[in-house]
N, C-alpha and C positions, 0 to 999 in steps of 0.2 A: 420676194427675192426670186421663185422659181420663175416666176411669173414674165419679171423685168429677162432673166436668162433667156429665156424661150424667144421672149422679143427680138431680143441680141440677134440669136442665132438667125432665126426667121429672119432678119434682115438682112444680114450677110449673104445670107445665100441670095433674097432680092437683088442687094448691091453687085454682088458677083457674078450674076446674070447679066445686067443690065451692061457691067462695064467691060466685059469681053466681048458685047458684041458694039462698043464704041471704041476699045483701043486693046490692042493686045499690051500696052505697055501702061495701061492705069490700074493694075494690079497691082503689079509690081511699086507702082508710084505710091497711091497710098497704104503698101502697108510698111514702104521706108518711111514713108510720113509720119506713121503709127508707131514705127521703134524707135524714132529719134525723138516722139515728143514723151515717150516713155523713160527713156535717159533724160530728156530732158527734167521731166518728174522729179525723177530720183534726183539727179544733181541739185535740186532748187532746195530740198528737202533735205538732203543730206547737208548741207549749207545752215540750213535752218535749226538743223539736229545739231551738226558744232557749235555755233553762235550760243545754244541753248544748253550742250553740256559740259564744252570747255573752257577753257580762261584762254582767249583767243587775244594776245598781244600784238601782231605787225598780221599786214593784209597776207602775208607771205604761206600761211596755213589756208586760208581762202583760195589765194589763187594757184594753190595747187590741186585744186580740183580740176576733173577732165571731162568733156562728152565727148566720143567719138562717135557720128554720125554715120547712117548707112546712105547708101545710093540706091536707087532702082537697079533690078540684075533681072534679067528672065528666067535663071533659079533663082525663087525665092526663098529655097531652103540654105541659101547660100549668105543670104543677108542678114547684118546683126547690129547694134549699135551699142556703144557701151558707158557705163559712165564709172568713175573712180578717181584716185588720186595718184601722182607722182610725189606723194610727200613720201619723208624715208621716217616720219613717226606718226603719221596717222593710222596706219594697218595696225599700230600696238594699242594704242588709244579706242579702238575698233571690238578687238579680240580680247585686250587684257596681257599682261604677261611679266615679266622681268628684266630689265635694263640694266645691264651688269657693265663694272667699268673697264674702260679698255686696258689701263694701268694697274694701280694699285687702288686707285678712290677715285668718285665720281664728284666734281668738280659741281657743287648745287650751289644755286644764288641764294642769298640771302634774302630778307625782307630790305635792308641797309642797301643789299646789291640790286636791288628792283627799285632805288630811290623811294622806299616807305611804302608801295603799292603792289602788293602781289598780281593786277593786272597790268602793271609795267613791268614792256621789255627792259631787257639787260643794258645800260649808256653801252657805246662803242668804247670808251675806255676800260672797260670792266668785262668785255669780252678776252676769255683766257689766250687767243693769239695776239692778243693786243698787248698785255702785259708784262711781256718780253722773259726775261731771265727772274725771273722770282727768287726774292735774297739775298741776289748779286747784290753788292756795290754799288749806291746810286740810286737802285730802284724802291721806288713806294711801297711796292710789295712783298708780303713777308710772311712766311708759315709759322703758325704758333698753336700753342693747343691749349684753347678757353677752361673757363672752369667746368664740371663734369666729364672733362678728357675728351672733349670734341676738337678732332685738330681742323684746323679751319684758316683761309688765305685772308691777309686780312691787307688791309691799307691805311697807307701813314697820311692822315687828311692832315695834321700840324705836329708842331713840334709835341705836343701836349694830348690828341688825341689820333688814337686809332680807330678802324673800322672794320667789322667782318665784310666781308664781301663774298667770302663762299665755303662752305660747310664740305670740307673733306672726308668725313667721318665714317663716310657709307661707301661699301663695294659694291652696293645695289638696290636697287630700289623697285618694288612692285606695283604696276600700275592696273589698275579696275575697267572693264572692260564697260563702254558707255554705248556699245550697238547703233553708233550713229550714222552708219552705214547699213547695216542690216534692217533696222528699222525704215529706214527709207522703201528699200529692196521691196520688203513684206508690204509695203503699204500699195505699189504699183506695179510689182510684177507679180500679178493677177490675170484670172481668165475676164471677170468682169470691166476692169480697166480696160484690155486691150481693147476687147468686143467691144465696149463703147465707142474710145476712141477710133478704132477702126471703120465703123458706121457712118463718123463724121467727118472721116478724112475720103471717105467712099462718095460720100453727098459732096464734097469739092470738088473730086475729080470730075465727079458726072456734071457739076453744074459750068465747072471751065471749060469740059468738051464741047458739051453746048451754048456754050457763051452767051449763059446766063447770068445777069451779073446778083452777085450778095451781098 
């Protein structure tokens, strides 16, 4: 390990010789190269981490993950690139914590209400703005409270039988924290990773200056 580090380094400094006196601006190029295939990393992995600790129902948790990419700048201390999510429940999924209701009860699907499969989404009819006035007059829907005093929204599938559709019973619920982001984090933001990578994105620049082909 000391061994391959020392390499690293020693090379760097090679590389970093070589490419200031080919372009003042292939520094800056591959070490944008280097932080964006670093976010790069991280997003492929952290992707890989959902897939593998959550019960991942619609693309829609997927595709809120994000890289943002750097540019070449002549401060380099200046460039960054990032990776994460715009999702508003993966940060809790991440860390762990407490989901508490906005009302008086959190509105949980059922097994009935995920049509028999806990990795199926919620049907669009069974979605809670969907279901208009609950109790009213006319509607399907209707609050009742099962046996064991769980009150719960249920649905009038025929004359003869009803359905749970969703478990009102709880003002909150605590969720376990799965590091599928931090785990990513630790595996690639690294002095070894970058140094690597850096070295190879250093042997491009130098071999496109000289139009050498690879």
């Amino acid at each position: 390990m000391a061994r391959d580090m020392f390499s690293y380094e020693a090379d760097i400094k090679k590389y970093n010789k070589t490419l200031r006196k080919l372009s003042t601006e292939a520094i800056p190029r591959a070490i944008a190269a280097t932080l964006n295939r670093q976010a790069e990393a991280t997003n492929t992995q952290a992707l890989t981490n959902i897939k593998k600790k959550l019960i991942v129902r619609t693309p829609f948790t997927t595709k809120n993950l994000r890289v943002s990419k750097s540019r070449p700048k002549p401060d380099i201390g200046a460039m960054y690139s990032k990776a994460g999510t715009i999702s508003p429940y993966l940060p809790i999924q991440e860390t762990g914590g407490t989901i508490r209701a906005k009302n008086e009860r959190l509105p949980i699907p059922t097994l009935a209400g995920r049509r028999g499969r806990w990795d199926r989404p919620i049907p669009p009819s069974l979605r809670m703005n969907r279901m208009g006035e609950i109790g009213t007059e006319g509607s399907k829907f209707f609050f009742m409270t099962s046996r064991g005093g769980k009150k719960g929204i249920f649905y009038r599938k025929s004359k003869k039988k009803i359905v749970k559709v969703r478990d009102i019973s709880k003002r909150f619920i605590r969720i376990k924290p799965t590091h599928w982001f931090s785990e990513a984090v630790r595996k690639f933001h690294n002095r070894r990773f970058l140094e690597k990578v850096y070295c190879m994105e250093a042997k491009k620049e130098i071999a496109r200056i000289k139009g050498v082909k690879r």
